[in-house]
C-alpha positions as CSV (number, residue, x, y, z in Angstrom):
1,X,87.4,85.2,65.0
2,X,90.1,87.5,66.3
3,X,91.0,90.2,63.2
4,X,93.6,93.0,63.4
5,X,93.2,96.0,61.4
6,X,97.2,97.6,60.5
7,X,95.7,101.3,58.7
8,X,97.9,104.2,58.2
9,X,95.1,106.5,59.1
10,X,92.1,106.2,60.9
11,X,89.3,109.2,61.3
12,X,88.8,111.7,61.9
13,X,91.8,111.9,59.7
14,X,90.4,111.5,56.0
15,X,91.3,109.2,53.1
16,X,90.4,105.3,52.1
17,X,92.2,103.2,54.7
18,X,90.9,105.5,57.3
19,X,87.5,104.9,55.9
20,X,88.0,101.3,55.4
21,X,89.6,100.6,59.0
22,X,86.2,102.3,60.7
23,X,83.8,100.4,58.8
24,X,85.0,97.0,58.5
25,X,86.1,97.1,62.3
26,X,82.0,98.4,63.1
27,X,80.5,95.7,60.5
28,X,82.9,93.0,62.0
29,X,82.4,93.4,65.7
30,X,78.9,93.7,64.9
31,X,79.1,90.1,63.3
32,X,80.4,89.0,66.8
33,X,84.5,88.9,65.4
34,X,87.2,90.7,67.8
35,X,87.9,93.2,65.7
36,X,91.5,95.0,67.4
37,X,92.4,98.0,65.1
38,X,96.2,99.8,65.3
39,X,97.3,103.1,63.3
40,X,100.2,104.1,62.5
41,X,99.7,107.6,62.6
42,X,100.0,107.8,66.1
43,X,103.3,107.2,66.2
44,X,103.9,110.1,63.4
45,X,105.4,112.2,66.2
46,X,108.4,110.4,66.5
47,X,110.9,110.2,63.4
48,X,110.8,107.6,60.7
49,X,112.7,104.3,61.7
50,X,111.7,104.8,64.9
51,X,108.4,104.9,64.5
52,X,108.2,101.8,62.6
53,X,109.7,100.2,65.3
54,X,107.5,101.4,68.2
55,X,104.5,100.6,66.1
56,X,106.2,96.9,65.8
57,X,106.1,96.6,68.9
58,X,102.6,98.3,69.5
59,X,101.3,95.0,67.3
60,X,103.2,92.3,68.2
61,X,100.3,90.7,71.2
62,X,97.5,91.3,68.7
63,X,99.2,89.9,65.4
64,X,99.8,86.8,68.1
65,X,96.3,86.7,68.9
66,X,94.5,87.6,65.5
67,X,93.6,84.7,63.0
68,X,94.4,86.9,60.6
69,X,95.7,90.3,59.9
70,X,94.2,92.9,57.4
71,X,97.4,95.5,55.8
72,X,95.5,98.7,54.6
73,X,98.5,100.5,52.9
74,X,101.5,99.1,51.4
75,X,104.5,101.1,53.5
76,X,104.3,102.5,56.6
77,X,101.8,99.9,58.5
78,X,103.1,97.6,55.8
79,X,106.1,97.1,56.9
80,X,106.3,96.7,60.8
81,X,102.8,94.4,60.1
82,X,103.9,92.3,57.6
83,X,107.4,91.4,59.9
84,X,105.2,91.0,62.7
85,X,103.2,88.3,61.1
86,X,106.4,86.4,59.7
87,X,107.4,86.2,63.6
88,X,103.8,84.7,64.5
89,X,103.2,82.9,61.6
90,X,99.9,84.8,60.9
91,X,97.8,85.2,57.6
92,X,97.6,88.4,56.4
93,X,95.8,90.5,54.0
94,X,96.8,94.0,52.0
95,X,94.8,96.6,50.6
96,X,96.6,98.9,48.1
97,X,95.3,102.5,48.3
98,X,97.3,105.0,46.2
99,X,101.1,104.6,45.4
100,X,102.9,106.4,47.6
101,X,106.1,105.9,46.0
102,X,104.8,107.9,42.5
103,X,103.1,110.6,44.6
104,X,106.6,111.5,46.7
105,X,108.7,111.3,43.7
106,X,106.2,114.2,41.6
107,X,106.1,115.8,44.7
108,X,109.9,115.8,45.0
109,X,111.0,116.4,41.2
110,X,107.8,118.2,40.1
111,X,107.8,116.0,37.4
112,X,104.2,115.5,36.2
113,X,104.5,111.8,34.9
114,X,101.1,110.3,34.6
115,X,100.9,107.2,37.1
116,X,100.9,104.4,34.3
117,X,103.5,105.5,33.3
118,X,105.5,106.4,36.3
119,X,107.5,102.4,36.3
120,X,108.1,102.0,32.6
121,X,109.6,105.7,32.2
122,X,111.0,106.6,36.1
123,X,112.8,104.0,38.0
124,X,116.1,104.7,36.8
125,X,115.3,108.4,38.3
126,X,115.0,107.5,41.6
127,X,116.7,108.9,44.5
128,X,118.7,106.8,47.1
129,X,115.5,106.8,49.5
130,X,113.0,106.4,46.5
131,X,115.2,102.6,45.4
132,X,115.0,101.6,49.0
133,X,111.3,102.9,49.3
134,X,110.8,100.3,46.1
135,X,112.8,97.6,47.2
136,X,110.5,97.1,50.5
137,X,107.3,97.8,49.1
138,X,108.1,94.9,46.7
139,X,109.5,92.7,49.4
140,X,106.0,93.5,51.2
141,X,103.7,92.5,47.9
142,X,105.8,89.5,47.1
143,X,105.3,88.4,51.2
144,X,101.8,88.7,51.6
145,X,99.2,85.7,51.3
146,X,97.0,87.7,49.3
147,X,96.8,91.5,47.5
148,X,93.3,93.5,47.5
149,X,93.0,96.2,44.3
150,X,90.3,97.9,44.3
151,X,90.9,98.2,40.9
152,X,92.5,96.3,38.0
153,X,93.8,99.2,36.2
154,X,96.6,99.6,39.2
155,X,97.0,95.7,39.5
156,X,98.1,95.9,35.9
157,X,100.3,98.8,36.8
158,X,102.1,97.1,39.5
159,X,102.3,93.8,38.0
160,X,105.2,93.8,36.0
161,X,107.3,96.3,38.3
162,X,107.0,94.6,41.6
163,X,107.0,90.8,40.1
164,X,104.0,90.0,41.0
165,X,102.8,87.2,38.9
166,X,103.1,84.7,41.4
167,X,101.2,86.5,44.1
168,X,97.4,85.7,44.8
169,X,95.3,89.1,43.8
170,X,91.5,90.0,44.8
171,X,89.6,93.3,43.1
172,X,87.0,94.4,45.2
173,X,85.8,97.8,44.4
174,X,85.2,100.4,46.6
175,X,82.2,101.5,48.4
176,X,79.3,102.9,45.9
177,X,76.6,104.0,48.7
178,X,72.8,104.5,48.0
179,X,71.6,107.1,46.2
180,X,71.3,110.7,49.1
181,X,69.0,113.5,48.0
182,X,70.8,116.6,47.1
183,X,70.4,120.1,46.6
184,X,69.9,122.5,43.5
185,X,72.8,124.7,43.4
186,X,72.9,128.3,43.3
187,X,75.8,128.7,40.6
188,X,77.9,126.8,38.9
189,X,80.7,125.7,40.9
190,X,82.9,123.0,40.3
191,X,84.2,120.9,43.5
192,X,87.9,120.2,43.7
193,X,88.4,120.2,47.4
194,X,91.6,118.1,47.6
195,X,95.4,117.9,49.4
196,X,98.0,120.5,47.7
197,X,100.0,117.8,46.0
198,X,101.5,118.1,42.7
199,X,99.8,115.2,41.1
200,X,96.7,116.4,42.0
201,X,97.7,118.8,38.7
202,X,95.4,122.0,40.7
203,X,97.7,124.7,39.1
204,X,96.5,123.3,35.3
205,X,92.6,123.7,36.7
206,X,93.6,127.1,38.3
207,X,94.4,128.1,34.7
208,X,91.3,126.2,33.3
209,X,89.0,128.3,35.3
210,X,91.1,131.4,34.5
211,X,90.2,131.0,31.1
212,X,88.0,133.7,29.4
213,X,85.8,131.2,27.5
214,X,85.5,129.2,31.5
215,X,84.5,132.7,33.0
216,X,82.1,133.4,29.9
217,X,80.6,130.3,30.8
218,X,80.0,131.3,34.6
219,X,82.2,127.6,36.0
220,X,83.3,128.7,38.9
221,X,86.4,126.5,40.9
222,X,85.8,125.8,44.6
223,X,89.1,124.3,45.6
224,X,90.6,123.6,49.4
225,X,90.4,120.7,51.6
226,X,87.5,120.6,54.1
227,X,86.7,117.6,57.2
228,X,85.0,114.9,55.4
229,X,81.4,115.5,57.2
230,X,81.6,119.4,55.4
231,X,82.8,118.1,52.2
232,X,79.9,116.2,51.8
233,X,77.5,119.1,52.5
234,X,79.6,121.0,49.9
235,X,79.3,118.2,47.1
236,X,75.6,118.0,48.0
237,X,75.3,121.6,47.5
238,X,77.7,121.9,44.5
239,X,77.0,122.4,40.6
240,X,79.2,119.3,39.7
241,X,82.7,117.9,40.3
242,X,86.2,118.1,38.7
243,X,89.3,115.9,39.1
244,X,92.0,116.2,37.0
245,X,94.9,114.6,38.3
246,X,97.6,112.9,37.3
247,X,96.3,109.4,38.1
248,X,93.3,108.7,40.7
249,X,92.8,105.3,41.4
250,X,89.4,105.0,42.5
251,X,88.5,108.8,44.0
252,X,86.3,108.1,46.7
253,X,84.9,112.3,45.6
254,X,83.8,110.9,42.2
255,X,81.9,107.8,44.4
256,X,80.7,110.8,47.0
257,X,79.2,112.8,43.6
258,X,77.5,110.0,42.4
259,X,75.6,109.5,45.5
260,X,73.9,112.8,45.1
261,X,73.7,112.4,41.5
262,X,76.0,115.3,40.7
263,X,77.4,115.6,37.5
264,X,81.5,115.2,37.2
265,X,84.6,115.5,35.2
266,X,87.3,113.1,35.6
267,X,90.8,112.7,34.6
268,X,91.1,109.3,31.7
269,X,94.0,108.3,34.2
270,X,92.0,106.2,36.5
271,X,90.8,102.8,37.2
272,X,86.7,103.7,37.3
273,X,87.1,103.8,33.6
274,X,84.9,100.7,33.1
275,X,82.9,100.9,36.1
276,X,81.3,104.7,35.0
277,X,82.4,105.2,31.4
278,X,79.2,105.8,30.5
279,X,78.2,108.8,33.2
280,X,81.7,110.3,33.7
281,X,82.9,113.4,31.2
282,X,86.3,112.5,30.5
283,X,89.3,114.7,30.3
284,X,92.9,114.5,29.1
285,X,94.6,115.8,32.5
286,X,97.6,117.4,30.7
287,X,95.4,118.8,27.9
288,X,93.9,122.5,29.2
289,X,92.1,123.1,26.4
290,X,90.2,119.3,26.3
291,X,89.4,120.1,30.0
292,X,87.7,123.8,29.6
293,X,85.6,122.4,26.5
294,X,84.3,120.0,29.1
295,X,83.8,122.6,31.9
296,X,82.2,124.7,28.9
297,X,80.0,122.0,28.3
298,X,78.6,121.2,31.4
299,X,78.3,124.6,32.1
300,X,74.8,124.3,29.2
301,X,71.8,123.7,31.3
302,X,70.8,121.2,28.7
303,X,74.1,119.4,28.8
304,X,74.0,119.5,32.4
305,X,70.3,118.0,33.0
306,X,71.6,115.1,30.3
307,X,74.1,114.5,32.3
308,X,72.2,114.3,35.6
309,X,69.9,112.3,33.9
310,X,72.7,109.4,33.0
311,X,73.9,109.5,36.7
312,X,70.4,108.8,38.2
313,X,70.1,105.6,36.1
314,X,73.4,104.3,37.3
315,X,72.0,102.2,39.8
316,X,75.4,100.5,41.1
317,X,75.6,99.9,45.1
318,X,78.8,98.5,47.0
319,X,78.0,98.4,50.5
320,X,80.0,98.2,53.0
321,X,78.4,94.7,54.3
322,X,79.2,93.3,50.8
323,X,83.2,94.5,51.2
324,X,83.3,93.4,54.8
325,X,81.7,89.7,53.7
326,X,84.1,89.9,50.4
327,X,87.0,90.1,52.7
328,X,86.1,87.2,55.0
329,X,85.8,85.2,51.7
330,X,89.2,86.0,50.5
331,X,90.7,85.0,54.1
332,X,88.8,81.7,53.5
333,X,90.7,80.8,50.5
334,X,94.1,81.5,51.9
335,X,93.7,79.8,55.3
């Protein structure tokens, strides 16, 4: 079977679809499939509008030649990919990532809405570029054969927003990976390597760890954005995790922690709520005071073995075979 891959990103750039583009494409070619893969980012040197177009064009001989055509973000592949399949007449497949609509708009205002509640309180506060970012996106989700959430939380989000009750939706969840061994840290720090966005809310946790009662406690914030193949090393090194965002959808750091059985906080305003409710320590991202009682916490050697102890009984794998064969089936209901 002839696939195409349309990702954003693809490594050694870091993120989901980058992730998901490499590891499908391996598993699939590996199966015997002609796997073509094309990224967007490529053509970020040129200016938007234009390089839309030149990564239309880029596409057009293998959308004609794929059986069908896998959309890893909902915009700026989206877009050029989705037209290219109307031309050819060409099943296609998206996978949502984040929302890249909400993340630009709390970048651009600075107001901290919490994602779930970004459409029912913010449309009528969009800019002229924000309405015409929405308008697309929606023509894309309703013009699709079939949507991919990896979680229902942000299905449910989208639903009602984008009008898309009509549309054919999938949940597959992310990749959980085996169990890695890890090692004992030497003090307690706290990973929140991350991108300086606003809605990764990193000033509130700057405060947090200000905090006499944090210091007191010895939680220490390790913050900055690292290559993937370091941040890993650093998780596997680290006391425990934080992420209190905004809205995460399904933080591939929180997945990464639970690998090497490292304790973690996490912001309520995700959709792993029901997958690790029982493992996770969760926090109110816009209450500072609820997220240093949980640093505090965790920072108790006896709280902290309980907690390791929950996270090696989670037993929960998602391989990356089992996503790649989940996709095929999905394609073999819309053919």
């Amino acid at each position: 079977m002839n696939i195409l891959i349309a990702t954003g990103i693809y490594p050694p750039e870091i993120g989901g679809p980058a992730q998901y583009a490499m590891n499908l494409c391996d598993i699939w070619q590996k199966q015997g499939h002609n796997v073509t893969t094309k990224v967007f980012s490529n053509w970020n040197y040129l200016p938007t509008g234009i390089r839309h177009f030149a990564y239309f064009c880029s596409i057009l001989l293998p959308t004609a030649k794929a059986d069908f055509v896998l959309i890893l973000d909902t915009y700026s592949c989206a877009l050029p990919a989705t037209l290219a399949c109307k031309l050819f007449g060409k099943k296609n497949i998206l996978r949502t990532g984040g929302d890249f609509l909400w993340e630009s708009y709390v970048e651009r205002t600075g107001d901290l809405v919490l994602f779930r509640e970004f459409y029912v309180k913010k449309i009528p506060e969009f800019s002229n570029k924000e309405k015409l970012i929405f308008k697309f996106t929606k023509a894309i989700l309703k013009n699709v054969d079939a949507i991919i959430w990896s979680t229902e939380w942000q299905k449910n989000i989208f639903m009602d927003p984008y009008e898309l009750q009509n549309q054919k939706h999938f949940v597959v969840e992310n990749y959980y990976g085996p169990r890695i061994p890890s090692s004992e840290p030497k003090h307690k720090n706290f990973i929140a390597f991350t991108r300086k966005l606003k809605w990764k809310h990193m000033e509130a946790l700057l405060k947090v760890f200000n905090r006499k009662d944090v210091i007191d406690s010895e939680g220490v914030l390790d913050a900055g954005a690292v290559p993937h193949s370091e941040f890993l090393d650093t998780i596997k090194n680290s006391y425990a995790v934080i992420i209190a965002s905004l809205g995460d959808i399904s933080p591939n750091t929180i997945l990464d922690a639970i690998s090497f059985g490292k304790p973690f906080i996490l912001t309520r305003e995700t959709g792993l709520y029901e997958r690790i409710k029982d493992i996770a320590l969760w926090v109110d991202p816009k209450n500072e005071r609820d997220v240093a009682e949980k640093v505090i916490w965790l920072c108790d050697n006896s709280n902290y073995l309980e907690q390791k102890r929950k996270i090696e009984e989670f037993t929960f794998v998602h391989t990356w075979e089992e996503i790649a064969k989940e996709y095929l089936d999905i394609y073999n209901t819309i053919k």
